[in-house]
N, C-alpha and C positions, 0 to 999 in steps of 0.2 A: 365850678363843679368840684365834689368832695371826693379824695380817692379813698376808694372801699380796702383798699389792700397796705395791710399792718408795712411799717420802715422800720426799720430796727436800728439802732445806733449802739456801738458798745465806743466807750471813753478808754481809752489803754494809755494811762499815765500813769507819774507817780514813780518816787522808787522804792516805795515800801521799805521806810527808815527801819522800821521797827522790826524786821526780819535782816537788819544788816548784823554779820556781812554778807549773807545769805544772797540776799537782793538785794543789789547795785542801780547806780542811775543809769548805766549803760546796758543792766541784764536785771531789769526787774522783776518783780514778784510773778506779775502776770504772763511772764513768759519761764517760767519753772515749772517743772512737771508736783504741784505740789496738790495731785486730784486723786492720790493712791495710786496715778495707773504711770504709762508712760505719756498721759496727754499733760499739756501745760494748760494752766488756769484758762490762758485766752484762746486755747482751743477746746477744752468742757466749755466755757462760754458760748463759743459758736457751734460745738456741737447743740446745743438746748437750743438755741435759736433757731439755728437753721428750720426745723420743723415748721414752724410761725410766721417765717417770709423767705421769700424766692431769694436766688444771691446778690439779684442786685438791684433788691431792696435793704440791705445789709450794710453798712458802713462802719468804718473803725475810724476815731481820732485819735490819734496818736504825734508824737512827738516826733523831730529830725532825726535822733537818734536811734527810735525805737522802729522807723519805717520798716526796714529792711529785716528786722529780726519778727515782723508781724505780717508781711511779705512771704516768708519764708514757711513762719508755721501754717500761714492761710492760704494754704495754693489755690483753692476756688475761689477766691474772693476776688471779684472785677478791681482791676487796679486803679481805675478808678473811681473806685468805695473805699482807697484809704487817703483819709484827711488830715493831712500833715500838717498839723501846727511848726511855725518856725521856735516857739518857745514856748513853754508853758505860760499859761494865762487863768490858770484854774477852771474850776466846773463849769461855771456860766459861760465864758467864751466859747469854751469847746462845744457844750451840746449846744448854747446857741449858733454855731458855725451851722453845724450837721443840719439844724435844724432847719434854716433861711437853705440851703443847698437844698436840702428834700423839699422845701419848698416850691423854690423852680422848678426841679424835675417833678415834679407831683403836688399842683397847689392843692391847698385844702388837706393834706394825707395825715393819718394819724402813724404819729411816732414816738415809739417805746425805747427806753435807753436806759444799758443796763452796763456795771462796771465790767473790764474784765480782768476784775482779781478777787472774782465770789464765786465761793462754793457752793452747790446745791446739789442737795441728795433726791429729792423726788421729785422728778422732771416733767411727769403726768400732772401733777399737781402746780407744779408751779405754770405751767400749760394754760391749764384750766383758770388760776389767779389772773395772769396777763390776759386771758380772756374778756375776763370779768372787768379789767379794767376796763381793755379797749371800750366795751360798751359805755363806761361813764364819761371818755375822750370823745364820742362822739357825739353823746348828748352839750359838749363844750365844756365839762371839766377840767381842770387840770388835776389829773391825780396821781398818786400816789401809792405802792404797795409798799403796805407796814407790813413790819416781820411781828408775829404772833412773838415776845418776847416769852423767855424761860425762864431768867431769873430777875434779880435785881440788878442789870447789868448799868456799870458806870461811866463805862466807854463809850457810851453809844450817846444818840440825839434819840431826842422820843418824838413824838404827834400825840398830841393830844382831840384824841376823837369825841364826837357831839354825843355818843351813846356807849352803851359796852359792845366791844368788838364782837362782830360773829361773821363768820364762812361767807363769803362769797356775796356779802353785804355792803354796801356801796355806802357810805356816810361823811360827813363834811369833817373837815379838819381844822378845828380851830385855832389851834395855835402851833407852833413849834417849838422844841422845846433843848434847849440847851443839855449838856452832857451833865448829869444831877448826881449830888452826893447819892452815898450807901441809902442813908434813912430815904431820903426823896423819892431814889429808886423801887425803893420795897412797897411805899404807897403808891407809887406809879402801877407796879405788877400788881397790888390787890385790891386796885379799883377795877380793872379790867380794861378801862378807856384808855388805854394807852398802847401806842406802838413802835417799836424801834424802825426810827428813820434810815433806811440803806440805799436813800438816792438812788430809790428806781421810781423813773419818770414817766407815764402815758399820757399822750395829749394831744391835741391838731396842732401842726403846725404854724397855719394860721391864727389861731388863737394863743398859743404860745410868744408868738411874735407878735404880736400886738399887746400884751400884758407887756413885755420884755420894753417896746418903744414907748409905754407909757410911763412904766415907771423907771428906767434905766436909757433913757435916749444914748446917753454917753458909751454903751455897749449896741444898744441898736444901727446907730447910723454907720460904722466904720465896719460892723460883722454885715450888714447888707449892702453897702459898697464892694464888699470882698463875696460872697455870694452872687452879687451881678457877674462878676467879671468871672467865675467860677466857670470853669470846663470852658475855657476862651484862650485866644494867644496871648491874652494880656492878666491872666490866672497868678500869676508870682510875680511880677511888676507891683498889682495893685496888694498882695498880702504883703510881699516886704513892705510896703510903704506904709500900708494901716493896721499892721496886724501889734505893732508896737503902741499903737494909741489905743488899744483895746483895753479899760480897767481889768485889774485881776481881782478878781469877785468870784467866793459860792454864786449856785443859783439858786440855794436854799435863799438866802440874804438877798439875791436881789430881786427874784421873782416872787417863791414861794412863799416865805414869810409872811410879804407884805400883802400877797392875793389869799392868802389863808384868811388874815385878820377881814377880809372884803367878800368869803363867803364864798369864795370862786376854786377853792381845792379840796378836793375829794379822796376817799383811800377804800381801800380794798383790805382786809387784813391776808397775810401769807403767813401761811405754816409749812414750810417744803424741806424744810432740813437746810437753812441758809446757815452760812458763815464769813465771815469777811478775809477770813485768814491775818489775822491784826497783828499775833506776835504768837512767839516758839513755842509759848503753852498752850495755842489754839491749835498751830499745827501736830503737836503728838498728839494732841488731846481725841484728834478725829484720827487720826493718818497714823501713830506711831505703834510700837512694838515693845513687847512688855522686856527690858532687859536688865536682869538681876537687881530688880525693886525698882528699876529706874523705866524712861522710856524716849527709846530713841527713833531718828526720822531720817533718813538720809535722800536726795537727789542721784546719790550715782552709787550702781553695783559693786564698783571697787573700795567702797570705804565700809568699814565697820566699825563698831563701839562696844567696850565691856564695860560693865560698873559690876563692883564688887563692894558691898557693902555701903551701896548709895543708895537709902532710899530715899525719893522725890527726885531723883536726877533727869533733867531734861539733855538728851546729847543730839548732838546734830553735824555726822560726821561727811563731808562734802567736801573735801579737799585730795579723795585718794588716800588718805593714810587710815588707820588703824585708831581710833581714841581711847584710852582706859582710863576709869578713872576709880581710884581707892580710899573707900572711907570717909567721901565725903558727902554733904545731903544738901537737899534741895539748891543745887545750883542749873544753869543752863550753859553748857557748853558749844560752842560753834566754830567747829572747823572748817576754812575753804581752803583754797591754793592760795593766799599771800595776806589771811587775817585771819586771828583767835578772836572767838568770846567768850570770857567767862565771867557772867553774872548770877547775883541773889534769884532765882525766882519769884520773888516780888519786887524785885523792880523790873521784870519783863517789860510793861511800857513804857519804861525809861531808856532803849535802849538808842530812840532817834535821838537822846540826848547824847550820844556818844559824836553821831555824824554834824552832829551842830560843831562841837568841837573840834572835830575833826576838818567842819569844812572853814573854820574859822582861823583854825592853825594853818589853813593852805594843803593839806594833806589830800589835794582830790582824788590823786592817782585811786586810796581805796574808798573812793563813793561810787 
């Protein structure tokens, strides 16, 4: 028997390199108030959900680490609905954990899984999208909500849809599509049929896990070995012992891709005012404050920034002090308590190339 009642799964990893030093592997993005208000990203995430399902249909996977600081910000959340990975293992393991667990407790149930380090401004709407999904998850799709793109964006992964996108129209996805130069881009945006991929995922979880044991057994047998013993006295016996033979795999790669090519994934197009939060010129871009030609974003009431004679300056003062900066242009500055940045504004998504070297010099204390 099929559960009629939506699961929700939010993925809470990651340490959002590209926002260091900002976010840490120990204080990630997702847990920074970076939603204009005083909520952090993974509490706007559980606020929009909550609406959609009861609390404990609700689940967080998250990291050893991150438990207690995702504990902390979610006091309603049944303790256990959060799913502690011992390490990361990327996308695929994680939602397929949550996924085989909802399983047990609710065979058949459809379940929605959404990041939580995404921003969304129109929460009616985005409502109304997830809706529109679930209906395609339960005719046995597996789908998909593309982001209506804005521009020619080059950071992103596209879908490539069977017709041109429209509202609340359900349509097969034929391909997926890797992160495309400038040009590639632009014809991507003025065909229309394309959408920006933001791994968000609606599906049953019984058909989810059967694509997954078809085509990735090596990720299936060991995440539902660890699912059986789930909510038992024998629960972390059996993860320590299988959760290290678990491959680390997208689930674009090992599910999606290849049920795309087989006709089995569907998409929704979303327009809701999404953003990924990716790097320092996305966050002024939405969040920041106009200051003397520049524009700046800060985490905490005690820090402030001047620019004087900077026009394009991105500043990002989060350390408690005061920043100024004179006469110079388009840089990105980031202060915390115990690291500086200051980079080009076009190389903002270069900046996880700094934590490579850093984690490769042994320097973890600042990751």
């Amino acid at each position: 028997m099929t559960s009629t009642e939506l699961h929700v799964v939010v993925p809470a990893g990651g340490s959002g390199t590209r926002l260091w030093p900002l976010s840490r592997a120990a204080n990630p993005k997702f847990l920074h108030p970076l939603t204009g208000t005083d909520r952090s990203l993974l509490q706007a995430t559980y606020d929009r959900l909550a609406p959609l399902s009861r609390p404990e249909n609700l689940l967080v996977v998250t990291g050893t680490p991150h438990a207690v600081g995702v504990a902390r910000q979610l006091p309603d959340l049944p303790e256990r609905n959060i799913l502690v990975e011992p390490f990361a293992r990327d996308s695929c393991a994680a939602i397929a954990l949550a996924a085989a667990v909802i399983e047990r407790r609710s065979p058949g149930a459809v379940m929605a899984s959404f990041a939580a380090d995404h921003l969304i401004t129109d929460t009616d709407e985005f409502a109304a999208t997830v809706a529109r999904a679930v209906d395609g998850a339960r005719d046995g799709h597996l789908m998909t909500i593309g982001i209506t793109p804005t521009r020619p964006e080059t950071g992103y992964g596209y879908l490539c849809c069977s017709e041109t996108a429209q509202r609340s129209v359900i349509q097969k996805v034929l391909e997926f599509k890797e992160k495309p130069s400038l040009e590639v881009a632009t014809r991507y945006l003025a065909s229309g049929s394309y959408l920006w991929n933001a791994s968000m995922f609606v599906w049953r979880t019984d058909v989810f896990l059967a694509e997954l044991q078809a085509r990735r057994p090596d990720v299936a047998e060991p995440i539902t070995k660890i699912a059986t013993a789930w909510d038992t006295d024998t629960q972390q016996d059996v993860l320590a012992e299988l959760w290290p033979t678990v491959p680390k795999v997208a689930v674009e790669y090992a599910v999606m891709e290849p049920a795309a090519e087989d006709g089995k994934v569907a998409t929704v197009p979303g327009d809701f005012g999404w953003s990924d939060i990716g790097d320092f010129e996305t966050v002024v871009d939405l969040l920041g404050t106009d200051v003397g030609g520049g524009r700046a974003f800060t985490t905490r009431p005690d820090s402030k920034a001047v620019v004087v004679d900077g026009e394009g300056m991105v500043v990002v003062p989060s350390g408690g002090r005061l920043v100024a900066t004179l006469g110079v242009h388009d840089l990105i500055v980031v202060d915390t308590d115990d690291a500086v940045l200051v980079c080009r504004r076009d190389r903002a998504q270069d900046v996880k190339r700094l934590t490579e070297i850093l984690r490769d010099r042994g320097e973890l204390d600042y990751l």
